[in-house]
N, C-alpha and C positions, 0 to 999 in steps of 0.2 A: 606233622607233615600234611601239607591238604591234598584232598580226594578229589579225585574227577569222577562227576555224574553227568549222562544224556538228561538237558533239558526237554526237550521234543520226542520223547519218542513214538507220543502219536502222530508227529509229523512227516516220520521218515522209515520208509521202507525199502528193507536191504534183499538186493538179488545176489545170489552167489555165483561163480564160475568156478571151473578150473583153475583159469590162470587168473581171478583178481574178482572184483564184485563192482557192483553197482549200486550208487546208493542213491534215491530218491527224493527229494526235499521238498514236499507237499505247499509249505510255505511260499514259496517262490518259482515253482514245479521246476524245477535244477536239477541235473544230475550230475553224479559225483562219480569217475572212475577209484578203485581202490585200489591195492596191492591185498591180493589174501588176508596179509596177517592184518592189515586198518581197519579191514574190514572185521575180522576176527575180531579187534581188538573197541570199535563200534560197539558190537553185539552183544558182548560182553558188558561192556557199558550199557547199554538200553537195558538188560535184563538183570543185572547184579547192584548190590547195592554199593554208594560212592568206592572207589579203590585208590590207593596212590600208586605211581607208578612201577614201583618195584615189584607190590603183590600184581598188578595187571601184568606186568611184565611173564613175571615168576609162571601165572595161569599160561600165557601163550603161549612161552619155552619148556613147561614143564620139568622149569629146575631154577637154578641159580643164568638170570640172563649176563650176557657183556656187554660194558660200557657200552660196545657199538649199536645193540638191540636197544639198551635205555636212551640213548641219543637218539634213537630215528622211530622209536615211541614215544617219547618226549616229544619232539617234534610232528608226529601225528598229533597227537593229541593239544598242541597251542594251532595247528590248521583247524582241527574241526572247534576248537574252541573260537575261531577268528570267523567262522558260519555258522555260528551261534548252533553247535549241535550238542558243547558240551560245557561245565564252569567249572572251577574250582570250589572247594565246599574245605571250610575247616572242621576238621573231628571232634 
């Protein structure tokens, strides 16, 4: 199964909120609103090594996710791949 890694992570720097984060994109100076857990799930990437989506998942939820959490991480994760922030890596 392939892994998703942050290409950039000295490009991009993340601010947190309460309700969602902000991400920075040094390259292009863009910012990007989040949802918490994208952002979450960002961060995780920039700092860990490559993960596929099930373990990244598994880290957010701290258990077994549902389909609906894998679908709308999955789906985070081909956006920030579509802003060049993150690729696919085979294991």
């Amino acid at each position: 199964m392939a892994r998703c890694t942050c290409l950039r992570r000295q490009d991009l720097l993340i601010r947190e909120y309460p309700d969602g984060c902000v991400v920075y994109d040094d390259a292009d100076a863009s910012l990007h609103a989040l949802e918490p857990w994208a952002g979450e799930a960002l961060l995780r990437l920039m700092q860990a090594p490559p993960l596929d989506v099930a373990e990244l998942a598994d880290a957010l939820v701290g258990g077994s996710p549902s389909e609906q959490e894998l679908a709308l991480l999955d789906e985070a994760l081909r956006q920030f791949a579509a802003r060049g922030w993150v690729t696919w890596v085979q294991p």
